[in-house]
N, C-alpha and C positions, 0 to 999 in steps of 0.2 A: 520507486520501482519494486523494492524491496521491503517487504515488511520485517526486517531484521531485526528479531526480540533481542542479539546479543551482539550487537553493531556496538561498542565501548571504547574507549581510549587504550585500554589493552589488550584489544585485539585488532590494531591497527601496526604493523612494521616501520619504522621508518627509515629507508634506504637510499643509501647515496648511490644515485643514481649517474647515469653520461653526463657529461663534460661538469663534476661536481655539483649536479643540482640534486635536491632532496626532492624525495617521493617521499606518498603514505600510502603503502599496501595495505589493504585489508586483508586478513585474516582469520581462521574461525568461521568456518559457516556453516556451523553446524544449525543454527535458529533459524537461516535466515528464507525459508520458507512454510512459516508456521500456518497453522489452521484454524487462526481467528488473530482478530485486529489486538487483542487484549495487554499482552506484555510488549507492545509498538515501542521501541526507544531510541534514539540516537545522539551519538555523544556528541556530533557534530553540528546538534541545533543551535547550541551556544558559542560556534565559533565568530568569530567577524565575519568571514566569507560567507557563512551559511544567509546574510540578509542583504548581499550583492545579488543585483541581477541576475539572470542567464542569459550569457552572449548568443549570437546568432547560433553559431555551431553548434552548443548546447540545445538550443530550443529546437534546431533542426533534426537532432540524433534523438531528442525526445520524441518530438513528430514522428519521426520514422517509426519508431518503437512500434513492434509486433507481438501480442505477446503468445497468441494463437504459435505462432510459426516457433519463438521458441520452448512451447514446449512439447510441441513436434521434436525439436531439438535433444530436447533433454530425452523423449522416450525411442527416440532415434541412438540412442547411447546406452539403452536399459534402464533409464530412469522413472521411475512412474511415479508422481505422487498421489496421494490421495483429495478425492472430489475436494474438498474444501480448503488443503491448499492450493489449488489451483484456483479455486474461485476468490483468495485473498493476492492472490499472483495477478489477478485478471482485473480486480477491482482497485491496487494498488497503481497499478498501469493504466489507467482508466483516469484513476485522480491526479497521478504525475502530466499527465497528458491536459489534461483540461485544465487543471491549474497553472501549468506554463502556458498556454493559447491564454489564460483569463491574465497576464503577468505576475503571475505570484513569485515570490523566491525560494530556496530552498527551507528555509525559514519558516517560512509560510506553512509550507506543506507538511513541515516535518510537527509543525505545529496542532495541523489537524489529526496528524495522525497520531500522535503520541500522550499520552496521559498529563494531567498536570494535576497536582496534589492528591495520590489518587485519586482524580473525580474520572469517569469516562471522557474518552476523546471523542474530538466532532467525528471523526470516521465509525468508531461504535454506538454511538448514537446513532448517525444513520443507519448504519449495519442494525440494530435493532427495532429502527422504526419499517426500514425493509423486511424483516423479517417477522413484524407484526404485520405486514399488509399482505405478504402469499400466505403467509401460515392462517387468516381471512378468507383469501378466496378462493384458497385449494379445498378441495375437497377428500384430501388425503388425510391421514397424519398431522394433527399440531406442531408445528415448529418452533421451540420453545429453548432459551436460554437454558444453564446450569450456573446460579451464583452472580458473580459477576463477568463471566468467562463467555462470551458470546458463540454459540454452537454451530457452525455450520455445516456439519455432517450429515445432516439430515437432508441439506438441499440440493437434492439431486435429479437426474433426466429434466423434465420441460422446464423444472422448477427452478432450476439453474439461470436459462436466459431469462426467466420473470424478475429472481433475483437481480439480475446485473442490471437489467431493466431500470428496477425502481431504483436502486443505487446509485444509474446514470440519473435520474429522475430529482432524486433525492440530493444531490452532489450541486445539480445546474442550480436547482433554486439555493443554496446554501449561497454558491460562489456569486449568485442574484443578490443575497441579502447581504454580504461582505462587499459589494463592488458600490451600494447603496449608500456604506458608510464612510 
């Protein structure tokens, strides 16, 4: 739901919580609405639980998931972020969402989203092959990486839902090609 670049083992609390059960707070959230897929990590890809299912009630509160409404929410509070965190906000929620309907695990997802020896992850791959096909058919402006850092600042007013578009576009056939194997 969260593209949290500094989600780590220490910045997680763990507090004993009612009738002596343990909790794990998170903590730190200063990353965790960046503006691009690029530093994606999560300490908790390699836990055991992260490759257990998600129970009903989890899949249900995923379903629900709104991301429009919160963050209505957040600028209901004076929060505003800038276009392209929100459109890593909106595409993060997007893939959480259709990767539990497709049954992935946390594992899964945290998979696609996250780097593995720095090579690019599936989610910046797509983020980039989306981003070669409006920066194509616009007639604005080239939209164009920096590095290895993928840019999304540039994609803004109509360009926005063509983005999310191809993404959704992009995302269904990947979870096509994954369900195949």
């Amino acid at each position: 739901r969260l593209a949290n670049t500094d989600r780590n083992g220490s910045n997680v609390l763990v507090n004993n919580g009612k009738d002596s059960h343990w909790a794990l707070v998170p903590i730190d959230h200063g990353y965790c609405l960046p503006g691009s897929f690029a530093d994606v990590f999560f300490d908790w890809l390699y836990w055991p639980q992260a490759k257990e299912p998600f129970d009903e009630a989890a899949r249900e509160y995923i379903t629900n998931l709104d991301p429009e409404k919160d963050l209505e929410v957040l600028v209901s509070h004076g929060i505003t972020l800038r276009a392209e965190c929100e459109l890593v906000f909106r595409i993060c929620n997007m893939v959480l969402q259709m990767g539990v309907k497709q049954g992935l695990c946390a594992f899964d997802l945290g998979s696609i989203m996250c780097r593995e020896m720095r090579q690019q992850s599936v989610l910046e791959k797509l983020s980039r092959r989306a981003l070669n096909a409006i920066s194509a058919e616009s007639d604005g402006p080239h939209i164009q990486g920096t590095g290895s850092k993928i840019q999304l600042s540039e994609v803004k007013g109509p360009l926005q839902d063509l983005y999310i578009r191809k993404m959704r576009n992009l995302f269904e056939e990947y979870l096509s090609e994954i369900a195949e194997h």
